[in-house]
N, C-alpha and C positions, 0 to 999 in steps of 0.2 A: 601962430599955430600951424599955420600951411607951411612955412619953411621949415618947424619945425619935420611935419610929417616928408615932406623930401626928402630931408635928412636921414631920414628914419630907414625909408625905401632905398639909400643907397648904401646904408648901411648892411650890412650882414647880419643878421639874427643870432645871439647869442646862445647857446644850447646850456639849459641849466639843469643839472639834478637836485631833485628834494627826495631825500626819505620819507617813507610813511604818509606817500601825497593823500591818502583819505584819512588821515586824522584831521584834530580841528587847528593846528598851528601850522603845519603844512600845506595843508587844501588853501586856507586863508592869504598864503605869500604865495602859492603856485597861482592863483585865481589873481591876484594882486599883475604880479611880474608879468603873467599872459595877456591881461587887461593895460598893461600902462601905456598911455601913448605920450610919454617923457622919455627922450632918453632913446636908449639902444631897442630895439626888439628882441624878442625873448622867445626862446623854442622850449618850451619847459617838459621833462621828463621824470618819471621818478619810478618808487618802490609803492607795490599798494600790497596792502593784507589778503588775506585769503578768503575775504568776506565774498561775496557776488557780483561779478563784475556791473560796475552802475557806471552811466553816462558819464563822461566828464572832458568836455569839450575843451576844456582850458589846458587838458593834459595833450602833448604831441604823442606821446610814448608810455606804456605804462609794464611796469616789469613786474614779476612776481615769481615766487620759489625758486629765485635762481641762484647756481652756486657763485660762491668768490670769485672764479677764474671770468666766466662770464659780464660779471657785474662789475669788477676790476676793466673790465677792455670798453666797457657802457662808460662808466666814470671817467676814462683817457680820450674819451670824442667829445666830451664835456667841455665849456671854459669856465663854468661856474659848479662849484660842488658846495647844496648848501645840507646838512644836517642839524635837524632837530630832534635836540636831547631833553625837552619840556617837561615831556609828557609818557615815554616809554623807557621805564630804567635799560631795559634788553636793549635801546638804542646803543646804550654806547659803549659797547665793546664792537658794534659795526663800526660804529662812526671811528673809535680808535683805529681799528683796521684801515679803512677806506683812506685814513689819513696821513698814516702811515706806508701803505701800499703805494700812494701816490707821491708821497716824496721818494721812497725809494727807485719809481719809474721817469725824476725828475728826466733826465739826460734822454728819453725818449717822448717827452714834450713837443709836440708842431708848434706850441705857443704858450703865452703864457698863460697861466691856472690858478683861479682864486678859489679857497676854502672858507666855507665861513661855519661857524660852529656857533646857533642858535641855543644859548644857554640859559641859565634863570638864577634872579637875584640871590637864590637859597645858599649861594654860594661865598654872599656877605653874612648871613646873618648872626653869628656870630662875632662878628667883628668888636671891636672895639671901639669905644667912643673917642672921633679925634680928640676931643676936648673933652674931660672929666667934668671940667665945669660948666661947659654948653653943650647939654645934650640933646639939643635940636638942631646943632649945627648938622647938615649934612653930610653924607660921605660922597664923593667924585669919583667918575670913573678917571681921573687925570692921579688919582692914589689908588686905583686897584690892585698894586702888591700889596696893603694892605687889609686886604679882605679873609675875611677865617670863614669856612664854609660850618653851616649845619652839619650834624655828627651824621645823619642821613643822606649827606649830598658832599661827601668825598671823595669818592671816585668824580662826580661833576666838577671840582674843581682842578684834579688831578690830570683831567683831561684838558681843561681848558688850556693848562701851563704845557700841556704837552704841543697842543695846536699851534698857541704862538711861538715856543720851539721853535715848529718846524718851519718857519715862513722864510723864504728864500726872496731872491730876486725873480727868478720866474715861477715861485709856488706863494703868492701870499695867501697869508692867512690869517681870519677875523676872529673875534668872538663877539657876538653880542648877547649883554648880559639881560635877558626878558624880565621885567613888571609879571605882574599873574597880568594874565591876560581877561581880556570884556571883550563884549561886542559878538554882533554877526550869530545869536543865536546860545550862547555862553559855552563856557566847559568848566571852568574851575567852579568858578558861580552860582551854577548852575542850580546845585540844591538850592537855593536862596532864590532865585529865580522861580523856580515849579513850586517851591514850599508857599510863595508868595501869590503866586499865580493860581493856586487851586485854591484858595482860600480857608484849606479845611484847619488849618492852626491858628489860634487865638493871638499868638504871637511867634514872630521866626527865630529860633535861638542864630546866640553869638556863643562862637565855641572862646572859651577864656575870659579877662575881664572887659574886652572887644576896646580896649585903652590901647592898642597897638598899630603902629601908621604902616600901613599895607599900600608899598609900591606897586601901582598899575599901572597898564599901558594896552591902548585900544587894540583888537587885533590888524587892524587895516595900518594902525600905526607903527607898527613893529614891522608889519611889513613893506612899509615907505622904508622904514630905517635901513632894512636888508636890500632894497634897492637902489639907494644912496651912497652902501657900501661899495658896490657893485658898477654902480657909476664913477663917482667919484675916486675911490681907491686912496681911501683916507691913510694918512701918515699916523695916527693914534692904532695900533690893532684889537683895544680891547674900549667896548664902547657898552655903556647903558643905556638900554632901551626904557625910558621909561616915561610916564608923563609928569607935569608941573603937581599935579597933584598930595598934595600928606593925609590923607583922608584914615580914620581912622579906620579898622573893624567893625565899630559898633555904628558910627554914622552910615557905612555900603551897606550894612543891611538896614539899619532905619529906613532909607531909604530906597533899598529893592521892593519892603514890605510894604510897603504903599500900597568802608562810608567814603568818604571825606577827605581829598588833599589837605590833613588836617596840619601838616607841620607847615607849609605853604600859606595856610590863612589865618597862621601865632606868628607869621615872622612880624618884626618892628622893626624897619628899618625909616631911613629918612634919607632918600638917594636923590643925586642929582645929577641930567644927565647932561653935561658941562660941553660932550665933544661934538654930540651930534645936536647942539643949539647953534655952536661955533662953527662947525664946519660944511651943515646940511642948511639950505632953504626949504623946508620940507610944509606941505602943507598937511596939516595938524586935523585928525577926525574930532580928537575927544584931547586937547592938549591940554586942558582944565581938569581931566580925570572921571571918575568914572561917577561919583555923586552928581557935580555938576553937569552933568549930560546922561542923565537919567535917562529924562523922556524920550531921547533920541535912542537909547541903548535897549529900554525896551521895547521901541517899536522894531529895532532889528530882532530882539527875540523873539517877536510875535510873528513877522515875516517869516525871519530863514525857518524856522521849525513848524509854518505852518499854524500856529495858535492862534487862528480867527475866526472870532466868535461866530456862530452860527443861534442868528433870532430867525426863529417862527412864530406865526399866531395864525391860532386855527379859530374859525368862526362857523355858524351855523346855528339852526333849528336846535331846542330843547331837547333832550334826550337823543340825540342821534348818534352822541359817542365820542364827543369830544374832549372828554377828560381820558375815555381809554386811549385813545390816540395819543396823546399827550403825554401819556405816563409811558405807555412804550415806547416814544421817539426821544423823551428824556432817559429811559434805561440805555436806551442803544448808544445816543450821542454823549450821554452824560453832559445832562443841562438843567437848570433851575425853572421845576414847574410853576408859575405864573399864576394863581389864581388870584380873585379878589377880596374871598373871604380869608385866607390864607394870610393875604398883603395885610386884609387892613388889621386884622387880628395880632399879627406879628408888630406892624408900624405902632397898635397905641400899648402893650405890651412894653415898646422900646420907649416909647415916649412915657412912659409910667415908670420906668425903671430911672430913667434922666430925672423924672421931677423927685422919684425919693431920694436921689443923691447927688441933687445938684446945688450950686453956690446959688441961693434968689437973689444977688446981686449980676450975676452974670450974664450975661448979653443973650448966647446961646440957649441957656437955661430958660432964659424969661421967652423964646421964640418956642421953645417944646411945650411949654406948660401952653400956651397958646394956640398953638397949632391941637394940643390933644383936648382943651376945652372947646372946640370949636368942632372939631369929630365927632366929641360924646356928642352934642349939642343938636349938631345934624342928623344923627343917627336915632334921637331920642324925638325927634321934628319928624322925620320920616320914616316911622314906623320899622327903625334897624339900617335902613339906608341910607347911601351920602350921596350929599348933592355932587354933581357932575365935577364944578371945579372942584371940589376938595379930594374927590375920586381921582381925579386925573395925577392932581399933586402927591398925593400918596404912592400911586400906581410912575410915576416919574422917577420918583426918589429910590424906588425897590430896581429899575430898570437901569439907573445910572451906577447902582452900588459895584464896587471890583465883580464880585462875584459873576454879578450878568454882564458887566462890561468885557469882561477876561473869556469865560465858557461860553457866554451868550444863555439863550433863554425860550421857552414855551408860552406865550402869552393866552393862556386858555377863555375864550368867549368875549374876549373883551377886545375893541371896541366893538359896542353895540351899534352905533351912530356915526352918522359923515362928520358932526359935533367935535363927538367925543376923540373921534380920533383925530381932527385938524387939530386942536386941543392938546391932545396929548404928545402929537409927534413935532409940531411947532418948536421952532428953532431947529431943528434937527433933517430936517429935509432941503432947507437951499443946497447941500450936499446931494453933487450930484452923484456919487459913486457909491453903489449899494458898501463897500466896506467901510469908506469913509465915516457914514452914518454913524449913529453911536447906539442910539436906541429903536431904530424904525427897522422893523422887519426885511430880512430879504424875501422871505417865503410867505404866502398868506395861504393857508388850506382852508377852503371852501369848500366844508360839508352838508349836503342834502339829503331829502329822505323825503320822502310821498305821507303827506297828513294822515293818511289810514295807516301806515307804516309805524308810525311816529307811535301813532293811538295805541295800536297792538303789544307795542314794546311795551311800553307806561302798563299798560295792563298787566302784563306778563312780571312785569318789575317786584322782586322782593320787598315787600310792606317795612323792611327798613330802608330801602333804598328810596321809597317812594317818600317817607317823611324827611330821609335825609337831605335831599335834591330838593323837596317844596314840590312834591309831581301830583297831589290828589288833583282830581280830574277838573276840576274848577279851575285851578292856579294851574293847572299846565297847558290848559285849552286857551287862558288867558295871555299867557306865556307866547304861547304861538301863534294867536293871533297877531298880538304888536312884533312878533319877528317877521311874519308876512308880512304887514303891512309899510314895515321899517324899510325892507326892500325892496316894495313897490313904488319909492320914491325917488324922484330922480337925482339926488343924492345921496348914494348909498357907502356902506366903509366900502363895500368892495371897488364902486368906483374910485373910493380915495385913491386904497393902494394902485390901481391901474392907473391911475392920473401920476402916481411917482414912478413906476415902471417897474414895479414890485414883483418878485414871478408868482402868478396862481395857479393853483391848482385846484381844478375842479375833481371834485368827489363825491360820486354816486353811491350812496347805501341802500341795498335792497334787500340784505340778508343779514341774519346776525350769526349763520353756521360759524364755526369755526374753518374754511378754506376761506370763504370770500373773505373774514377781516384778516387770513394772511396777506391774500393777494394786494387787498387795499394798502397794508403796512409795507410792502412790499415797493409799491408802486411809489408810494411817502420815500422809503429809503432812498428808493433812483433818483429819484427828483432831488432831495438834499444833497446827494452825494456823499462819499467819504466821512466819518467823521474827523473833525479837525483837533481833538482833547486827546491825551495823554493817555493811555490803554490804562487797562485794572492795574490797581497796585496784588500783590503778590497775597496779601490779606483778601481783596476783594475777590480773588479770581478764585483761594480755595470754598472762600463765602459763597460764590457760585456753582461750585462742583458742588457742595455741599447740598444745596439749594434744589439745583438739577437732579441729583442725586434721591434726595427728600421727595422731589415730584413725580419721579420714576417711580421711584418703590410706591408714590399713592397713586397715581395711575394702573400701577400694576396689582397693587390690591382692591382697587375699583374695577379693574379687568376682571380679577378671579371672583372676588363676589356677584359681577356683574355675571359671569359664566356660571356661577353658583346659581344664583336667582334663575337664570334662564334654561339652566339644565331641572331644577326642580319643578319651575313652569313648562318643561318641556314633557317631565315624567309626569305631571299631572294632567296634562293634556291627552300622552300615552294611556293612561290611564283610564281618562274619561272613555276615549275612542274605543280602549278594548274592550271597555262596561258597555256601551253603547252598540258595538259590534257585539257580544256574545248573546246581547237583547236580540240582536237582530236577526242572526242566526238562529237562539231560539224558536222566534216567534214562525220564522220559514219553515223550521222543523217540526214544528205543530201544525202549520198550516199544510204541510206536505204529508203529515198524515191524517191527519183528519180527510183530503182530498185522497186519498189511500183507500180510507174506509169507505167512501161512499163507492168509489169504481169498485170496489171488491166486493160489494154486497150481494148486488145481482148475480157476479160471478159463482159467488158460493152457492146462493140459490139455484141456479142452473145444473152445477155437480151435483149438489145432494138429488136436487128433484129426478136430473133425466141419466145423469153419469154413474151415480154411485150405485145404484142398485143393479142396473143390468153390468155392470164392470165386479160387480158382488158374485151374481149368480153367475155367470161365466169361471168366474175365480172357484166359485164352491165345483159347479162344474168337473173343471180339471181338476180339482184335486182328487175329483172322486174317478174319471177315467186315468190318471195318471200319464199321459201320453206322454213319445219323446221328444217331443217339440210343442209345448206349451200352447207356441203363438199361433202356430201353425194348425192346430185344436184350436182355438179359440175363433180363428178365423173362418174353419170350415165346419164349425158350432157353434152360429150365432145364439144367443140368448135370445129367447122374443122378445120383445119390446110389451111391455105393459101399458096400456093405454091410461 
């Protein structure tokens, strides 16, 4: 390998273009070619969409809306021109171009120039059967003039014949004919994948009688095969990419389940890829096909796209809120809520469905009928409840199901005990890698809450809530005792998880407002991170505006009656005050004359006695001398004063 890598460095880096480098057959050989350390070194360039430009280290150069003239002078600094016509029909009338332009520019070549034209088997599938009477024989890329394309993929074949056409001595040019492609995350598959992976269909359809052998080929392998071209510079120029595999339709999804390139997944063909067995040493991802290397093909789905599961289990004190917590962290991530009455409800349910239609000779059959006598049995021993091991085994079997293996899961209050959970997580933690695990939480939320806290709630608790839970005040004081005391011992579940390095999160409850249990859910969000599942489907999202929608318009008629009630409480309030006020006033204005009457009494007494009479006869007086100045008489004509 070191002489190889000398080699390598003394070599000059080949400059390659790909079309359409962020799609999924492009990205996969650009990523391939810039990664190899076989062989030549690789400067890889290409064309990308108008999507946002994202990261992509593997690319040297990346172009976009550029015209002909420009991207013609891009392709003539090239030694390798690959197009892929897989997957975008609009491909190939560039690719005819670019193919074209470039033989035409032969005579202005510095060197020599390989084209390879990444095609797809669509363009056998009507063929004809070598043999009428051995129709499993296969077809060879060593008889590709014999191939008849699908009525949909005529131009793909038309162009292929056109490619190796044009191949010169200093212009050669390839075709290689693609398998559907697997791996790295899928694309063609892909429904079959997610339909599989969400779990919400009872079973994955096959489009036709899935009786049809569906040539594949990994994508990592198709793109050795375009580097082998590349290298080698094989004397065959049309070559099938495909694997050993004849796997039917109906077996790839059998086995995934564990619109639609729908003419692609009816093709039946039976290929064999005869050149590049004979001419390539190639080492093989998935040469057995895409059945037999399943498990490996979904753990790349689960990687490249991110689909990994996310477990929590949240623990704590009785009523502190650990179911609402649960149910919002399962809305937001979309994950299977976890409880115990739920589980075991559900498990004998299933196990009562088995025994009424099952063979009582059968092996399985005879462990269900068993396993669910033995539930009722303990359940009917323990006044409703199950012992520990049989809890565990039930609570095991719900945790290991696709459903929670694939999305992951909320394990709501359960484990109670250091026990229960060495118990339950057992076998599953010598895994030292929190994703590796399968069933044992990454996250443990650790909910608290002050006993008087606790109390207040339970109190305040709606009288169905409180029969539903088990919360009358006996049974929930009981309750909260043995949780106190469960975690005053030096083996607690929360030491467990700390003992496997599990992350916790501690959480403080003091409020039941509606801001702090934002904040609290808030704070839950950070800590998880991202969610890692598939966004709404297009049903679910109008089911939310809908929803949103519904809550608005009752919030907002809780608003106006609330404004209703509180402007009528307001006007009766106005009301009282102004009853209340004109009492008041009243009563001043009575009291401010009656205090009137009394200062005014004397008053009057004083006039009548000493004022009126001598202001009398003075008055009779003048009228009887008539003077011309009244006051001026009156003044210099006192009245006598009466004694």
């Amino acid at each position: 390998m070191a002489e190889q890598g000398m080699e390598r460095l003394k070599r000059s880096p080949q400059r390659v273009f790909i079309n359409n480098v962020d799609s999924y057959t492009s990205e996969w050989i650009a990523k391939f070619l810039s990664e190899c350390l076989v062989g030549a070194a690789f400067c890889v360039v290409g064309t990308v969409s108008d999507s946002p430009e994202e990261d992509r280290p593997y690319l040297h150069e990346e172009y976009s809306n550029m015209n002909r003239d420009i991207l013609l002078s891009k392709l003539m600094d090239c030694d390798v021109v690959i197009y892929n016509i897989t997957q975008h029909a609009e491909q190939l009338e560039e690719a005819l171009w670019a193919v074209s332009a470039l033989h035409d520019k032969m005579n202005h070549f510095s060197g020599p120039k390989m084209f390879i034209l990444v095609s797809t088997v669509m363009t056998w599938a009507c063929s004809k059967p070598i043999d009428p009477d051995d129709p499993e024989l296969p077809f060879t890329d060593e008889i590709f003039w014999r191939r008849r394309a699908h009525p949909n993929f005529k131009h793909h074949i038309d162009l292929e014949k056109r490619v190796v056409k044009m191949g010169k001595t200093l212009f050669s040019t390839y075709v290689v004919a693609s398998g559907l492609q697997y791996g790295m995350g899928e694309q063609i598959f892909h429904f079959f994948f997610k339909t599989s992976w969400l779990g919400q269909e009872q079973r994955v359809p096959v489009f036709g009688d899935g009786k049809n052998i569906v040539p594949t080929v990994h994508i990592k392998d198709l793109a050795s095969v375009v580097h082998n071209v590349i290298e080698h510079q094989p004397k065959p120029y049309y070559l099938l990419a495909v694997d050993q595999s004849h796997n039917t339709m109906e077996e790839i999804v059998k086995t995934v389940s564990t619109v639609m390139e729908m003419d692609s997944l009816q093709v039946n063909l039976r290929l064999e890829a005869v050149h590049i067995k004979e001419l390539f040493s190639m080492e093989w991802s998935c040469e057995s096909g895409l059945v037999e290397n399943m498990e490996q093909v979904v753990e790349e789905f689960r990687q490249t796209r991110g689909m990994l599961p996310l477990r929590v289990c949240v623990v704590g004190p009785p009523a502190v809120g650990k179911s609402s917590v649960c149910k919002q962290i399962c809305e937001h991530y979309r994950l299977h809520h976890i409880t115990l009455k739920e589980t075991i409800t559900e498990t004998i349910a299933q196990l009562e469905f088995v025994g009424n239609n099952s063979d009582p000779e059968a092996e399985n059959d005879e462990l269900a009928a068993d396993l669910l006598f033995s539930l009722k049995e303990s359940m009917e021993q323990n006044g409703g409840l199950l012992e520990d091991h049989l809890l565990v085994k039930v609570l095991k079997h719900k945790l290991m199901s696709n459903p929670c293996k694939n999305q992951g899961f909320i394990l709501d209050g359960f484990p109670k005990t250091y026990e229960q959970a060495k118990e339950l997580f057992s076998g599953d933690t010598s895994m030292t890698s929190g994703h590796n695990r399968r069933i044992t939480p990454e996250f443990v939320l650790v909910l608290d809450a002050s006993d008087s806290f606790l109390r207040d709630r339970v109190m305040n608790l709606p009288e169905r809530v409180v029969q539903e839970q088990n919360y009358e005040q006996d049974h929930f004081l009981q309750k909260l005792i043995r949780y106190r005391e469960a975690n005053m011992e030096e083996e607690t579940v929360v030491n467990f998880f700390d003992e496997l390095d599990v992350s916790l999160l501690y959480l403080e409850v003091t409020s039941s407002s509606e801001p702090n249990c934002l904040q609290l859910i808030q704070k839950i969000f950070d800590t998880l991170g991202p969610p890692r599942n598939y966004g709404r489907s297009i049903e679910e999202v109008k089911k939310e505006e809908r929803r949103k929608v519904e809550e608005r318009m009752r919030r907002e008629e809780q608003e106006r009656a609330k404004e209703e009630r509180n402007e009528e409480e307001e006007a009766r309030h106005r009301a009282a005050r102004w009853d209340e006020w004109t009492k008041h006033l009243e009563e001043v204005r009575q009291q401010e004359e009656e205090l009137l009457e009394v200062q005014s009494a004397s008053m009057r007494s004083y006039l009548m006695e000493q004022v009126m009479p001598i202001l009398s006869r003075g008055l009779m007086e003048c009228c009887t001398a008539r003077p011309h100045d009244p006051v001026d008489f009156l003044v210099q004509h006192p009245a006598p004063v009466t004694p």
